[in-house]
N, CA, C and O atoms as a GROMACS GRO file, in nm:
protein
  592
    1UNK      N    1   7.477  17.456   2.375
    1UNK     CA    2   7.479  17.312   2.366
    1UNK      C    3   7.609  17.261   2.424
    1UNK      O    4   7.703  17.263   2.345
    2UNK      N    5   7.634  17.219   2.540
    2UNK     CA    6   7.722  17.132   2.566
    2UNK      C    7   7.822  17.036   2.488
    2UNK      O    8   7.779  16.956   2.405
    3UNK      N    9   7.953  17.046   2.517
    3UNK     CA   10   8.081  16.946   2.414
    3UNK      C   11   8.026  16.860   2.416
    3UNK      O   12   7.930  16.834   2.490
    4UNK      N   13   8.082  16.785   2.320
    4UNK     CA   14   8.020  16.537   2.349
    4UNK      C   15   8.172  16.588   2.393
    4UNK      O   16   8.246  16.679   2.356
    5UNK      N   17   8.179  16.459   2.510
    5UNK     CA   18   8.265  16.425   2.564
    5UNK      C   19   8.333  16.286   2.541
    5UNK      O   20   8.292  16.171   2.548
    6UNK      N   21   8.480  16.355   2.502
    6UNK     CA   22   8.551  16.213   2.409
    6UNK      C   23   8.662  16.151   2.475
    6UNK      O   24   8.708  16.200   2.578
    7UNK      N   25   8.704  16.057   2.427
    7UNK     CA   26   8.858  16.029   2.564
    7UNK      C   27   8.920  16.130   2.577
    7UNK      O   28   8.958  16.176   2.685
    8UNK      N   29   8.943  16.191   2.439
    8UNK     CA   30   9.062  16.291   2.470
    8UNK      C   31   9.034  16.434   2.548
    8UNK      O   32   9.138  16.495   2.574
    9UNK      N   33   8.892  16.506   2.595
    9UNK     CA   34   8.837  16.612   2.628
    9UNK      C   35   8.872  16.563   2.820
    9UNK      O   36   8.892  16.451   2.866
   10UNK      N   37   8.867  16.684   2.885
   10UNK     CA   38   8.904  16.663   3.024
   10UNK      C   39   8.784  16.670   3.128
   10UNK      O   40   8.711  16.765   3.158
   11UNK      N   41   8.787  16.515   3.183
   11UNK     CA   42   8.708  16.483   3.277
   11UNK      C   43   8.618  16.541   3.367
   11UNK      O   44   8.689  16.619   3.431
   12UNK      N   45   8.500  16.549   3.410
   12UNK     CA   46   8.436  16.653   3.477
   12UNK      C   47   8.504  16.636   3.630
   12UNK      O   48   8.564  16.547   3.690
   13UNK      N   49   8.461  16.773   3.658
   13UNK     CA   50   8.509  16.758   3.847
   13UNK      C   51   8.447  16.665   3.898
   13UNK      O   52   8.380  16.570   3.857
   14UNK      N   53   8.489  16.720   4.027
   14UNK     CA   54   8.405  16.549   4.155
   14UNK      C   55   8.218  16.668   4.162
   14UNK      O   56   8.189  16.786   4.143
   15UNK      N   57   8.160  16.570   4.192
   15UNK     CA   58   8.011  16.624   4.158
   15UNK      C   59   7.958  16.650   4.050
   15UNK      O   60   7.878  16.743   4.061
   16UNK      N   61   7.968  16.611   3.953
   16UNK     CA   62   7.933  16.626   3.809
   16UNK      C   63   7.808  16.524   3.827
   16UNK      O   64   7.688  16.552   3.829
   17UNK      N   65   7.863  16.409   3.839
   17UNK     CA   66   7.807  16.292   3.869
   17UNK      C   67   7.645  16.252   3.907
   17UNK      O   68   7.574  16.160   3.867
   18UNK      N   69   7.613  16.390   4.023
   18UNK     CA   70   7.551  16.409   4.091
   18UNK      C   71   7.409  16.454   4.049
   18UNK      O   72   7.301  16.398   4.072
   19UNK      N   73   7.432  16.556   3.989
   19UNK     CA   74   7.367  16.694   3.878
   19UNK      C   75   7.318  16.587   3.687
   19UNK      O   76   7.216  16.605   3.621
   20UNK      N   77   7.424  16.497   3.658
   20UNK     CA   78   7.422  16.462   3.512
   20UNK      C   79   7.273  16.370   3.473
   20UNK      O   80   7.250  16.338   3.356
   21UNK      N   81   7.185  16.336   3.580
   21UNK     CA   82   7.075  16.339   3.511
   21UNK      C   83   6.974  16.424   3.505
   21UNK      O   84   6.882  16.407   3.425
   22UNK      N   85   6.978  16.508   3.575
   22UNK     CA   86   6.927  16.613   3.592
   22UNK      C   87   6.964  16.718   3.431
   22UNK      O   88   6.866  16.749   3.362
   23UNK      N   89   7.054  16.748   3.401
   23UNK     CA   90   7.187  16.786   3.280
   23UNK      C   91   7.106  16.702   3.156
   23UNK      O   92   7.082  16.758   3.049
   24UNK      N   93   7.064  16.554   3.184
   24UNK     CA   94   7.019  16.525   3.058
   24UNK      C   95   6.918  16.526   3.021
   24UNK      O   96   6.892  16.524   2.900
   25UNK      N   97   6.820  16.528   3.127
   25UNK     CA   98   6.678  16.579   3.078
   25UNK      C   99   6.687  16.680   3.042
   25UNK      O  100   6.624  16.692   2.937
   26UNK      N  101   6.755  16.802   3.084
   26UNK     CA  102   6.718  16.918   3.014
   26UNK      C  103   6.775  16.874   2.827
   26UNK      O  104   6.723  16.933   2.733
   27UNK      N  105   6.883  16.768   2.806
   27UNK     CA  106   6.929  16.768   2.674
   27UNK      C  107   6.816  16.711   2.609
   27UNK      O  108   6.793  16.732   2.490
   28UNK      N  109   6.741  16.635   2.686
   28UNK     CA  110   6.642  16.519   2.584
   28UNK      C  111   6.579  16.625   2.575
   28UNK      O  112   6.567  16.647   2.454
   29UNK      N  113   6.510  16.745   2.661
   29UNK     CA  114   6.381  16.867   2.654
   29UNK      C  115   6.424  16.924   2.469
   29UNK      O  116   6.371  16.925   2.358
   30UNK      N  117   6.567  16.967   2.542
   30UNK     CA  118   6.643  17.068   2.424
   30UNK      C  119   6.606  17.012   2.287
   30UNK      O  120   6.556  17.074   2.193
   31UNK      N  121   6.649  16.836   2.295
   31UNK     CA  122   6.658  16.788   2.173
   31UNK      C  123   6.473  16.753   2.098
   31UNK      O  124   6.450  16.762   1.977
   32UNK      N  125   6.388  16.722   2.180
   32UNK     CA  126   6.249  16.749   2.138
   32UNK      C  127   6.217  16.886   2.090
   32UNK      O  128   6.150  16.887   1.987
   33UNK      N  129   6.257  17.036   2.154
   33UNK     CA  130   6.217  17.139   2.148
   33UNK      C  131   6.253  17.175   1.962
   33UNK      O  132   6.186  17.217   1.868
   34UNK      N  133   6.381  17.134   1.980
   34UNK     CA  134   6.466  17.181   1.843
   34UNK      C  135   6.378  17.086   1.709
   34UNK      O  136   6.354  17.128   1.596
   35UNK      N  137   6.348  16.974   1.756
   35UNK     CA  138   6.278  16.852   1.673
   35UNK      C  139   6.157  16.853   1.665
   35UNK      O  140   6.105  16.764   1.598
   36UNK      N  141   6.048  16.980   1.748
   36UNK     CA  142   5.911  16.998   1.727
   36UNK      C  143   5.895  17.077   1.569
   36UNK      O  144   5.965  17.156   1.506
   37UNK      N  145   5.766  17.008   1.546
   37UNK     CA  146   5.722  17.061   1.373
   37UNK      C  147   5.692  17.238   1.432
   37UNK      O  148   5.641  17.266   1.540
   38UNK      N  149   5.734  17.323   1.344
   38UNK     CA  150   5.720  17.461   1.386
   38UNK      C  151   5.578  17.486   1.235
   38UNK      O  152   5.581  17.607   1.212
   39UNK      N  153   5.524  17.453   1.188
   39UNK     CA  154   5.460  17.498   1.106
   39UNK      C  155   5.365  17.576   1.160
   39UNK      O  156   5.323  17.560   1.274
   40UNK      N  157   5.333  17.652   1.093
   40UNK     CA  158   5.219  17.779   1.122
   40UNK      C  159   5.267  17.871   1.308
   40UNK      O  160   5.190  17.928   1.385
   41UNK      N  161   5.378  17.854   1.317
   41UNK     CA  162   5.396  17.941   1.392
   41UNK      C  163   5.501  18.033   1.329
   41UNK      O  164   5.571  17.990   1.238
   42UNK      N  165   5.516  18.172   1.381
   42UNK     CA  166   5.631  18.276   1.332
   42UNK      C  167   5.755  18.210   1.339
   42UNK      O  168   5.786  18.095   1.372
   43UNK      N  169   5.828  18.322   1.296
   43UNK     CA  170   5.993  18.267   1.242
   43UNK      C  171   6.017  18.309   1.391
   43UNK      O  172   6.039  18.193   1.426
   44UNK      N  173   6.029  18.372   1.495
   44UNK     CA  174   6.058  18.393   1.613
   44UNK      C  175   5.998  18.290   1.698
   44UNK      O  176   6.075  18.222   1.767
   45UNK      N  177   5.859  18.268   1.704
   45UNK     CA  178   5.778  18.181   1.808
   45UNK      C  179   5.876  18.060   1.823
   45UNK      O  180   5.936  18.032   1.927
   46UNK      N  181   5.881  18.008   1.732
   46UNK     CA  182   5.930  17.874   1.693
   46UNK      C  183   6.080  17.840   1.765
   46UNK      O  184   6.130  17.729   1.752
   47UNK      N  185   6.145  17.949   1.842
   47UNK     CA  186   6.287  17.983   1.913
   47UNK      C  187   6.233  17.956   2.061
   47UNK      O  188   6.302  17.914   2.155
   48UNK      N  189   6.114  17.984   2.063
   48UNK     CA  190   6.084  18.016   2.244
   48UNK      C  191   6.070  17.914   2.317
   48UNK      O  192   6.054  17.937   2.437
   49UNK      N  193   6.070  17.788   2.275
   49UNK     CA  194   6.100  17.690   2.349
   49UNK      C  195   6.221  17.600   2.414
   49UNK      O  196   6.234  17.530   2.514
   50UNK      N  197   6.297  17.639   2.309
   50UNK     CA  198   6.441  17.614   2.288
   50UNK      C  199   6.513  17.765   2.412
   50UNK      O  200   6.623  17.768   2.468
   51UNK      N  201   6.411  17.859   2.418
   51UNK     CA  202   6.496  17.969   2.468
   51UNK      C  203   6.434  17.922   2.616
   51UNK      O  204   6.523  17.906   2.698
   52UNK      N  205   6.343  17.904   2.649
   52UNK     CA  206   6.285  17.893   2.758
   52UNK      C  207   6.371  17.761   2.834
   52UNK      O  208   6.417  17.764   2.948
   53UNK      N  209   6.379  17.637   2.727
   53UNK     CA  210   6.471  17.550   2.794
   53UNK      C  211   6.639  17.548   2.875
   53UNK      O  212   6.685  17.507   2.981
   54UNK      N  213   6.694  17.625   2.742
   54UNK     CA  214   6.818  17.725   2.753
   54UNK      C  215   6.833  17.820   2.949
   54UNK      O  216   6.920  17.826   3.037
   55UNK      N  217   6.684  17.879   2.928
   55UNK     CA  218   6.715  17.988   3.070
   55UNK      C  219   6.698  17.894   3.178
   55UNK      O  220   6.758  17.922   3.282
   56UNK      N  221   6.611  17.764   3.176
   56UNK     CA  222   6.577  17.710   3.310
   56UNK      C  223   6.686  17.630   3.325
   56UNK      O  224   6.697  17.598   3.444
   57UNK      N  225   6.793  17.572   3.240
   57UNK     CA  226   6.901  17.492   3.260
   57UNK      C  227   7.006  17.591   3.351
   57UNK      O  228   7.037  17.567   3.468
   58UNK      N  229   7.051  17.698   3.277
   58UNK     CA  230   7.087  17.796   3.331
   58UNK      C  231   7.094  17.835   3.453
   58UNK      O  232   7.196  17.844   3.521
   59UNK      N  233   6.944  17.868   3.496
   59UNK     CA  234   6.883  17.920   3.617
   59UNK      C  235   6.922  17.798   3.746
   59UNK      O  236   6.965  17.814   3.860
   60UNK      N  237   6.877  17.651   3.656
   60UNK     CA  238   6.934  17.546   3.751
   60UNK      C  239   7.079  17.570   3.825
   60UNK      O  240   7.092  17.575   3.947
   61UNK      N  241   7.186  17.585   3.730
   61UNK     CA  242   7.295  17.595   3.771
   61UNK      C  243   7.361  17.720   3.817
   61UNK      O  244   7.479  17.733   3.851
   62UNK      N  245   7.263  17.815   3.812
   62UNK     CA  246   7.281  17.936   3.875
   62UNK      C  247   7.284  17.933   4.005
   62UNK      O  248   7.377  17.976   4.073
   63UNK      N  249   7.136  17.858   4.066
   63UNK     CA  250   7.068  17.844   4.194
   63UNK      C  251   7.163  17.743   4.210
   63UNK      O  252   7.247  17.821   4.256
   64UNK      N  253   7.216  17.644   4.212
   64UNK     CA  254   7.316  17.567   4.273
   64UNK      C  255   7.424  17.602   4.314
   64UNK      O  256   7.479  17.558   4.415
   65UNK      N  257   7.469  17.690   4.234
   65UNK     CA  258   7.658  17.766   4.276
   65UNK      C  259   7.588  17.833   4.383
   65UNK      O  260   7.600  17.786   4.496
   66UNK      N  261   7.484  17.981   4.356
   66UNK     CA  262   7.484  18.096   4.428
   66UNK      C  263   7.355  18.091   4.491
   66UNK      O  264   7.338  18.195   4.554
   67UNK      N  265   7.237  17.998   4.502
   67UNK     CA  266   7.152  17.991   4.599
   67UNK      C  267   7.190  17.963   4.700
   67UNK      O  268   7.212  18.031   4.801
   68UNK      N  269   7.209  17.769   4.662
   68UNK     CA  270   7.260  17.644   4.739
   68UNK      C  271   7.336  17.594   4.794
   68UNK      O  272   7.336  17.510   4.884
   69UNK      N  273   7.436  17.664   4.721
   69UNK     CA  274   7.571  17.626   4.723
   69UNK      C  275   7.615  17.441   4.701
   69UNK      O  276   7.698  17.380   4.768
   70UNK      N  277   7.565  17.410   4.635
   70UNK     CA  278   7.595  17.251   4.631
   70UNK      C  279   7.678  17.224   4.561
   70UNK      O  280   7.720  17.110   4.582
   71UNK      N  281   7.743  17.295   4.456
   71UNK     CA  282   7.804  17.278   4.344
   71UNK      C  283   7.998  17.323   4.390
   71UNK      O  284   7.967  17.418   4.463
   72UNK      N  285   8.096  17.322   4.394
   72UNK     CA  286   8.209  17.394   4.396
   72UNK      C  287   8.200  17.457   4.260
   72UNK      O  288   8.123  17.427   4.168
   73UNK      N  289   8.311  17.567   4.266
   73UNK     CA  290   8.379  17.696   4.194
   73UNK      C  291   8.367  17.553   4.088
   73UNK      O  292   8.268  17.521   4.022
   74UNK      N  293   8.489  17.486   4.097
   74UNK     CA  294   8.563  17.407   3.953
   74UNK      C  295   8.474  17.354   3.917
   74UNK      O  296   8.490  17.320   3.799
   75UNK      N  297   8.325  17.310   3.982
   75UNK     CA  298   8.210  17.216   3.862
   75UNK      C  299   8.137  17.399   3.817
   75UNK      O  300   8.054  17.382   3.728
   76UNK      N  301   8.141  17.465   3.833
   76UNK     CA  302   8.050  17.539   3.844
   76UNK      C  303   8.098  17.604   3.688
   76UNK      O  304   8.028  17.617   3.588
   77UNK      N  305   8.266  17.644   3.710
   77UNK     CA  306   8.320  17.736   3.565
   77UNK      C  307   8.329  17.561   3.454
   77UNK      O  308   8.288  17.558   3.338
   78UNK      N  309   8.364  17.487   3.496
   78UNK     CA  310   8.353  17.370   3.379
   78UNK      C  311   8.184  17.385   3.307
   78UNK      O  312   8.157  17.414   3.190
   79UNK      N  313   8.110  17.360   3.396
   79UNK     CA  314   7.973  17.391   3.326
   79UNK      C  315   7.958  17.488   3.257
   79UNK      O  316   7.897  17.456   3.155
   80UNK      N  317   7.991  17.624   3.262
   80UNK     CA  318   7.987  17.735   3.240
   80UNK      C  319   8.079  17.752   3.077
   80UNK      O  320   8.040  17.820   2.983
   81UNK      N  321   8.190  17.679   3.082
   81UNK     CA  322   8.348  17.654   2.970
   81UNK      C  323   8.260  17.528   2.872
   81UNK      O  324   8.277  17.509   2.751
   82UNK      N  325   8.167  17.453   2.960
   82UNK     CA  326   8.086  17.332   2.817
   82UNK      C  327   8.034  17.347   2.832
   82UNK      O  328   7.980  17.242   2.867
   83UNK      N  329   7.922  17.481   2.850
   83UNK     CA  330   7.792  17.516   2.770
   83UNK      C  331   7.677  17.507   2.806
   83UNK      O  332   7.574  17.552   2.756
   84UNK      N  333   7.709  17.411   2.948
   84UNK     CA  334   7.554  17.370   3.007
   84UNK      C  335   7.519  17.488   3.055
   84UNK      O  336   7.400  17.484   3.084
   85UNK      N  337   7.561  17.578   3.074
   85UNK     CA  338   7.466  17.717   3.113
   85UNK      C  339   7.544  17.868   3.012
   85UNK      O  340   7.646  17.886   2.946
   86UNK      N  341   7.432  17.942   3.050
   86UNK     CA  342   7.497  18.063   2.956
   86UNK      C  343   7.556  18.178   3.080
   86UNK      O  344   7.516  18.215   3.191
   87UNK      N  345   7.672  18.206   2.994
   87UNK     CA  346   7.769  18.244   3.173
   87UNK      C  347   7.665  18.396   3.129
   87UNK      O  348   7.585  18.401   3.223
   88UNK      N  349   7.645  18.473   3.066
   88UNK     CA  350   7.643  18.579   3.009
   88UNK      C  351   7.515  18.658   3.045
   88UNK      O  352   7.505  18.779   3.031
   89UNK      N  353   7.390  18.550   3.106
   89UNK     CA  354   7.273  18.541   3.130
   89UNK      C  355   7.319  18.562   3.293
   89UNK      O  356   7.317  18.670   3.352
   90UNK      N  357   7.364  18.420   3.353
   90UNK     CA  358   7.410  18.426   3.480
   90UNK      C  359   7.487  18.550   3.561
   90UNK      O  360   7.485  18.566   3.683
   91UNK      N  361   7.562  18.640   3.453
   91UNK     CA  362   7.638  18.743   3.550
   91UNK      C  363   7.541  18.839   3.568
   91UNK      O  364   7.551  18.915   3.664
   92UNK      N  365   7.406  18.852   3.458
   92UNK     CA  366   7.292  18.959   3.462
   92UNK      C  367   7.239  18.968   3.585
   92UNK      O  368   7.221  19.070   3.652
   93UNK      N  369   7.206  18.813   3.622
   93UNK     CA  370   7.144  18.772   3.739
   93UNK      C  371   7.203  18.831   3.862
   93UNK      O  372   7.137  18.876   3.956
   94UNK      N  373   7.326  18.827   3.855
   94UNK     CA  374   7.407  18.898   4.030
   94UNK      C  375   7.374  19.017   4.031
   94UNK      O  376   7.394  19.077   4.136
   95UNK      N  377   7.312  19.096   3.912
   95UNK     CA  378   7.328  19.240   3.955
   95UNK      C  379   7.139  19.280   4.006
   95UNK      O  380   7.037  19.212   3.998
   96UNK      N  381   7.158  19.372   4.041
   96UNK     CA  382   7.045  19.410   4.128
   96UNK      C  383   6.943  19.477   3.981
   96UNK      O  384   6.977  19.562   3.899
   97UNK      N  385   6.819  19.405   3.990
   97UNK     CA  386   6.772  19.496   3.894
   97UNK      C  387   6.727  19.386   3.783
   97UNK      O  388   6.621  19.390   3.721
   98UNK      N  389   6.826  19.288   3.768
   98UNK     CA  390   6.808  19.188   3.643
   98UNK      C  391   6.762  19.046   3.720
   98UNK      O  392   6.772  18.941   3.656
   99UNK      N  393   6.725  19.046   3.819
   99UNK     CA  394   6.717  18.910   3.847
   99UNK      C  395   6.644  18.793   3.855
   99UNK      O  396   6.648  18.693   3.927
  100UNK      N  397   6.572  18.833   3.757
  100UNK     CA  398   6.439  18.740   3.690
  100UNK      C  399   6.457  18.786   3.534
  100UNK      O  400   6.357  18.756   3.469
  101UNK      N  401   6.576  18.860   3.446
  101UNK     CA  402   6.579  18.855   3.332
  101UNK      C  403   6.583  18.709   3.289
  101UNK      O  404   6.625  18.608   3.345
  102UNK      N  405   6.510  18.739   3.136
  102UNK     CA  406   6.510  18.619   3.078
  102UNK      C  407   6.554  18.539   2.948
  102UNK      O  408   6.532  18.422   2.916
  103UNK      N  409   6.639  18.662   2.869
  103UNK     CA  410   6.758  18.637   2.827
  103UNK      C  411   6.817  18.784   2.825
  103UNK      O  412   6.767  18.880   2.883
  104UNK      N  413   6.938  18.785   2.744
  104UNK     CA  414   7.011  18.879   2.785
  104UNK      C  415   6.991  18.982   2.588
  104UNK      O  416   7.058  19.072   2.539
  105UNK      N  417   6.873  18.908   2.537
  105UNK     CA  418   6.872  18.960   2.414
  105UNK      C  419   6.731  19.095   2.433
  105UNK      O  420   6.690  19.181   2.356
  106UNK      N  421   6.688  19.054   2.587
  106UNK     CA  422   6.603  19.132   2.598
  106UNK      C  423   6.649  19.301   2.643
  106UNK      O  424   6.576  19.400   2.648
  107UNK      N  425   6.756  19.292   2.665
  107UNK     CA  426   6.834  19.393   2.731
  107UNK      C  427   6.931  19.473   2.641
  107UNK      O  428   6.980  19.580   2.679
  108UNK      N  429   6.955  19.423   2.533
  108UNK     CA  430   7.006  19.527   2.380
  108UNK      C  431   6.924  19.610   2.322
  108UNK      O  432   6.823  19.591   2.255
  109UNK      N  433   6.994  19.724   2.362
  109UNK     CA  434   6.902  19.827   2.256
  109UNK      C  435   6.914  19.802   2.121
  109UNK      O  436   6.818  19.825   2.047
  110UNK      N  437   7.002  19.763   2.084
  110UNK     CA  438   7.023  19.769   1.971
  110UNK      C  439   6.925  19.675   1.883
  110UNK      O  440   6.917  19.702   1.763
  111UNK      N  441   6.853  19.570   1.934
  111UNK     CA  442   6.773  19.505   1.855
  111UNK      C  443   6.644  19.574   1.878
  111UNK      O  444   6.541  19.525   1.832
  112UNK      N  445   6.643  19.644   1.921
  112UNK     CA  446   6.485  19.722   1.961
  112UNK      C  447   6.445  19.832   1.846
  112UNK      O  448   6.528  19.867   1.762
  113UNK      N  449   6.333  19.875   1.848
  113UNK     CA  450   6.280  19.939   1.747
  113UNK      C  451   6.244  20.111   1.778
  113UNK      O  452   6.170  20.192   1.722
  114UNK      N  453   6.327  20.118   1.886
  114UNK     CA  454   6.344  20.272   1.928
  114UNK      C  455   6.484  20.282   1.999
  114UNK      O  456   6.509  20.237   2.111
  115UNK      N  457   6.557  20.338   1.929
  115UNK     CA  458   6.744  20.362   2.014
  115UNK      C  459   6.745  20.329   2.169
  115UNK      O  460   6.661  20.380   2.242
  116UNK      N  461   6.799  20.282   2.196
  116UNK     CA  462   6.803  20.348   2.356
  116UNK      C  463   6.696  20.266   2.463
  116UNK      O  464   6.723  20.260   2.583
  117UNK      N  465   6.552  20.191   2.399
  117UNK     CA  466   6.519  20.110   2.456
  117UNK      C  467   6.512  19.970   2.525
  117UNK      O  468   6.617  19.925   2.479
  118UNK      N  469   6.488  19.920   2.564
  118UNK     CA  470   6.463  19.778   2.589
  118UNK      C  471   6.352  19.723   2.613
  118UNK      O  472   6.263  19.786   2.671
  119UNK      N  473   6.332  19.581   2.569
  119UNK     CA  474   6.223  19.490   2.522
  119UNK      C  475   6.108  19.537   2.616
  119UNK      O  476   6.141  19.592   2.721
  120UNK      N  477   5.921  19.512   2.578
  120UNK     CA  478   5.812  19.551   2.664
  120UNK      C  479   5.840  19.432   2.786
  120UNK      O  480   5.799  19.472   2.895
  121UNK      N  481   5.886  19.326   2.789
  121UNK     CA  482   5.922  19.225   2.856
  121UNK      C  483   5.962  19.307   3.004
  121UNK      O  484   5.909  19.294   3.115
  122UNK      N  485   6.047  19.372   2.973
  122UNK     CA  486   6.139  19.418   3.110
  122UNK      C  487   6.028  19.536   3.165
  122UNK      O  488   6.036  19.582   3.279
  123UNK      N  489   5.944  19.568   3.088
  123UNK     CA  490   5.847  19.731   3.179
  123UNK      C  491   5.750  19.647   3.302
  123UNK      O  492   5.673  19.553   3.280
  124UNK      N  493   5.779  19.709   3.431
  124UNK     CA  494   5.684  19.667   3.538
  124UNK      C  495   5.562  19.647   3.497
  124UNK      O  496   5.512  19.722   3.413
  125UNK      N  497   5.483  19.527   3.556
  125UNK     CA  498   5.305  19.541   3.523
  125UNK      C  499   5.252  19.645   3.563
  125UNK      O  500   5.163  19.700   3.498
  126UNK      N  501   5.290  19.685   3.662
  126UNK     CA  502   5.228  19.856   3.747
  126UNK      C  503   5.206  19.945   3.671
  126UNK      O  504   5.100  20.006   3.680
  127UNK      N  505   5.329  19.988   3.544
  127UNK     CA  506   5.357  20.098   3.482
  127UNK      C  507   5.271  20.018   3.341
  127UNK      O  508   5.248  20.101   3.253
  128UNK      N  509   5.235  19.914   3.316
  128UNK     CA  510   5.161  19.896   3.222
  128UNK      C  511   5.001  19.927   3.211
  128UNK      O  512   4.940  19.905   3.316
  129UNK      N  513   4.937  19.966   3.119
  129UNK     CA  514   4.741  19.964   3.060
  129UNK      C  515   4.700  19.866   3.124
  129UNK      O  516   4.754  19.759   3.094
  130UNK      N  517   4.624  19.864   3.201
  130UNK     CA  518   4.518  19.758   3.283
  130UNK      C  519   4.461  19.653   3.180
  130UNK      O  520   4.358  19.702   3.135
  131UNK      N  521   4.485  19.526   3.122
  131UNK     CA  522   4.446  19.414   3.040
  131UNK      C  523   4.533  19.435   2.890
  131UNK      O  524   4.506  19.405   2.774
  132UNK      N  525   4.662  19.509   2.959
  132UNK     CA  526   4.783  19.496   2.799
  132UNK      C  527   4.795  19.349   2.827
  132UNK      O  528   4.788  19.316   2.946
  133UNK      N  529   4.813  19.248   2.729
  133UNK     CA  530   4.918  19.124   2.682
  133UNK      C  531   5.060  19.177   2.683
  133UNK      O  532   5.085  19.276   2.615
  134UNK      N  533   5.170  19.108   2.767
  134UNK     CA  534   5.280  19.190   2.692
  134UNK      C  535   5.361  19.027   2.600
  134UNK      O  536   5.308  18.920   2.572
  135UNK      N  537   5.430  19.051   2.588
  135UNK     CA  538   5.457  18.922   2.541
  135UNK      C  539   5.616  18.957   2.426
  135UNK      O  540   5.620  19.027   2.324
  136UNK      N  541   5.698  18.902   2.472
  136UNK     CA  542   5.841  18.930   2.405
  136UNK      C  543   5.864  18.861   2.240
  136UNK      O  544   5.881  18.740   2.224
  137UNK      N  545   5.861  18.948   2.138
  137UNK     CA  546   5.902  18.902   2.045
  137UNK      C  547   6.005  18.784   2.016
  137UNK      O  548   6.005  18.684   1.945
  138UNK      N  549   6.113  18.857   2.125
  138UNK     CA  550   6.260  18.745   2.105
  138UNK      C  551   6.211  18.607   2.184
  138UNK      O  552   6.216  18.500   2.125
  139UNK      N  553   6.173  18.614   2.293
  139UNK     CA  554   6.165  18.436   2.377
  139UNK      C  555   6.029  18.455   2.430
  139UNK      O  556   6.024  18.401   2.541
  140UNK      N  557   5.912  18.512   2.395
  140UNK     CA  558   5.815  18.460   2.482
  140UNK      C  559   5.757  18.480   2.592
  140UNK      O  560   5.650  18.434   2.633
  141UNK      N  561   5.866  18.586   2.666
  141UNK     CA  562   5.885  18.584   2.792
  141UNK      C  563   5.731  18.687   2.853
  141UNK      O  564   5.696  18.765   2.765
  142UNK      N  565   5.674  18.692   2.936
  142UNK     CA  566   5.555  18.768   2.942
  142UNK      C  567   5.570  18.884   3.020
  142UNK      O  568   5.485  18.974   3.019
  143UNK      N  569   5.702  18.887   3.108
  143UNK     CA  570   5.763  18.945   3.171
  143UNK      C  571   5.866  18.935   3.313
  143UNK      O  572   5.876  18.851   3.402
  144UNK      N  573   5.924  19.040   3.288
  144UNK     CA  574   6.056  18.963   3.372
  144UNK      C  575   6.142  19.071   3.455
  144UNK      O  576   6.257  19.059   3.497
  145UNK      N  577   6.069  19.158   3.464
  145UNK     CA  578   6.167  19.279   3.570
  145UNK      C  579   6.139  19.262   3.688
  145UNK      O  580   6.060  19.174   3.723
  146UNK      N  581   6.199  19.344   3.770
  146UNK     CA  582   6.202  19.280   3.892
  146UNK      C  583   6.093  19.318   3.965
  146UNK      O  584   6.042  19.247   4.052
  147UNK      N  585   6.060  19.416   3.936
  147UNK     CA  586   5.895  19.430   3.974
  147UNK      C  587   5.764  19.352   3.940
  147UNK      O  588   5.655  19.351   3.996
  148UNK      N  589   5.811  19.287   3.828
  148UNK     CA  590   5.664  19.160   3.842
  148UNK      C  591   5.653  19.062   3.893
  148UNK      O  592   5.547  19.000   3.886
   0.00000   0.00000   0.00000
């Protein structure tokens, strides 16, 4: 979630300007997602919208620094320092291999239910049963390695 910005907090770079309605729809998305009735869905489901909003804001400002290039370095780490993107998600992305991951919770073994693994999310469709569902406990995600 992004700082509120107060007199005393420091001014965005030049191009902020540019990008900030773009920046607030994703906040109005965020702020509906968080404010939808979750009843009768799981204690997880009820995250995946909020997570899904989270990666495409992200992804926005990913593809702007390192697609597009539209953005400079100094709007790029300010966004990154207030929250509008998750830096942590974004460095996954530069490396070869992750670049359609879709959060970075999918990639801990440690939350997984066999040592050493990672989420069904990340296994190629190729290497999957012909009419498996896969579908990510943590965000939803249906899949996301670089082979699908």
């Amino acid at each position: 979630m992004p700082k509120i910005r107060t007199s005393r907090t420091r001014k965005p770079p030049e191009g902020f300007e540019e990008i900030e309605s773009v920046l607030d729809d994703y906040a109005k998305k965020m702020r509906d997602a968080e404010n939808e009735s979750h009843e009768g869905k799981r204690k997880t489901e009820s995250l995946w919208p909020i997570m899904r909003i989270s990666h495409t804001r992200s992804r926005y400002i990913y593809e702007l620094y390192y697609k597009r290039e539209a953005i400079s370095k100094e709007l790029y780490e300010w966004l990154l320092k207030e929250g509008y993107g998750d830096a942590n998600l974004i460095a996954k992305w530069k490396k070869q291999g992750y670049e359609k991951l879709c959060c970075v919770r999918c990639i801990q073994s440690r939350d997984m239910n066999y040592t050493g693994s990672t989420c069904i999310c990340r296994v190629p469709k190729a290497q999957l049963k012909e009419g498996t569902v896969v579908e990510c406990t943590h965000c939803g995600c249906r899949g996301c390695s670089s082979d699908s």
